[in-house]
N, C-alpha and C positions, 0 to 999 in steps of 0.2 A: 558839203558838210565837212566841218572840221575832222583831221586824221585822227585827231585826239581824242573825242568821242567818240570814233568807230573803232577805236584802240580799244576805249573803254568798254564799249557794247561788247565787242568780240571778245575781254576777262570775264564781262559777266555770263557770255552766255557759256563759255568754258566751263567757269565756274557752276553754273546751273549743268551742266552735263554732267559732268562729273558728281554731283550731289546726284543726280536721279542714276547714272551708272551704280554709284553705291547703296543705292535706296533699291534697286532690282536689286542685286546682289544679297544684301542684306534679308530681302522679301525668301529668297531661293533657301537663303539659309536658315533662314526661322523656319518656313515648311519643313525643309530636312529634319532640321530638331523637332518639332512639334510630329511629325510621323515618327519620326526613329522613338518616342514617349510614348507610340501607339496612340494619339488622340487622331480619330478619322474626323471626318465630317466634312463641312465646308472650307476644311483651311484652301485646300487646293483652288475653290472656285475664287474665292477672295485673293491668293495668292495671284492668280490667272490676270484678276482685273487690274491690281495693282501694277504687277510687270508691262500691261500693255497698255495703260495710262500714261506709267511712261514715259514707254516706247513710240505714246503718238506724240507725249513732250521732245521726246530726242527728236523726233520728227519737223516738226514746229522747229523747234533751234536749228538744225540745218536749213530749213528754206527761211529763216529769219537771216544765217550765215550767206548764204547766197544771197540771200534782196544786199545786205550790208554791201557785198561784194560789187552789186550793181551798183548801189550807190558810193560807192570809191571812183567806179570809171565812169562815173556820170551817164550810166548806162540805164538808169532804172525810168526813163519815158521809153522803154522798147515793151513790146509787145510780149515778151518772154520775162516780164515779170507778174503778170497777170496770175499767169502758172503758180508761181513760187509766194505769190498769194491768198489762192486757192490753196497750197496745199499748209498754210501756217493756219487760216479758217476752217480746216476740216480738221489737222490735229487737235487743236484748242478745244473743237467741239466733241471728239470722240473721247479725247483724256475726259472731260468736265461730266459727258455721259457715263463712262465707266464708275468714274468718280460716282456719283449720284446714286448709281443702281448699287454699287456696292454697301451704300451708307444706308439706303432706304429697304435694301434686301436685309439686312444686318440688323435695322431698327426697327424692324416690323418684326424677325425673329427671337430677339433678345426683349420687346418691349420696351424701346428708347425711342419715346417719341421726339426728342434732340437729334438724335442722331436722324430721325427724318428729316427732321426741320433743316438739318444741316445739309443733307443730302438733295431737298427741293431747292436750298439757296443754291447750292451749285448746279443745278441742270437750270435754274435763274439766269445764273451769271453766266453758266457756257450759249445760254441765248442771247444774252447782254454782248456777248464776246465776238459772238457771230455776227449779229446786224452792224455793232462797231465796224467790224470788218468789212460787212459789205459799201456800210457809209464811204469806207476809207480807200475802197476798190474804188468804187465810183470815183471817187476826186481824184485818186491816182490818172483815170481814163480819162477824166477832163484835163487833168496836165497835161495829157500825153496828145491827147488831140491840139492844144495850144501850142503843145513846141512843134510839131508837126508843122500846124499851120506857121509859125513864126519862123522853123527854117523854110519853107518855101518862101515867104517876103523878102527873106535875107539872104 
């Protein structure tokens, strides 16, 4: 793969970090002001799910940074990317869950049937996101058994 797109992958996923670093941050400090105004209730639990939605996005970006990494040293038909696979598949899915429960926990109590609706498309799309991924496990594991087989020929 050209250097120059994994130049660019590696600004945007900086860039995507740094937006959800300041989107926690941001989350921490609306709760602060919204308690310190004395309003109780659910901020805390909505806050909770935001921060580690995330947290399982910062998650996702670093094993996105490592696969990048493998694919620089021509390294990504090894069997230790399989791992860092798995764990971009499980972030995706746990962020897209929180996501979901928060919208549909939130739209059931408030009476926003939208905000359910918006809440089903994304636990949708965090299934969309997962079998994608399994699709794309799969064919990783069939490359890998191909060069396998082709450095033994050679």
């Amino acid at each position: 793969m050209s250097p120059l797109v994994i130049a660019a992958l590696r600004a945007l996923l900086v860039g995507i970090a740094l937006g959800a670093a300041a989107g926690q941050v941001g989350i921490v400090v609306a709760v602060g002001i919204e308690f310190g105004l004395g309003v109780p209730g659910l901020v805390a639990f909505y806050a909770v799910l935001g921060v580690a939605a995330l947290a399982a996005l910062e998650v996702g970006l670093v094993a996105l940074w490592t696969l990048l990494t493998m694919v620089r040293r021509d390294a990504i038909f090894d069997e230790g990317a399989f791992r860092w696979v798995r764990v971009v598949t499980l972030a995706g899915v746990v962020a897209a869950l929180l996501v979901a429960t928060a919208c549909v926990h939130y739209g059931e109590l408030d009476d926003a049937p939208g905000l359910v609706v918006i809440g089903g498309g994304v636990a949708v799309g965090g299934a969309a996101y997962a079998l994608l991924m399994l699709v794309m496990r799969g064919l990783l594991q069939n490359a890998t058994v191909l060069r396998r087989e082709l450095d033994e020929v050679v």
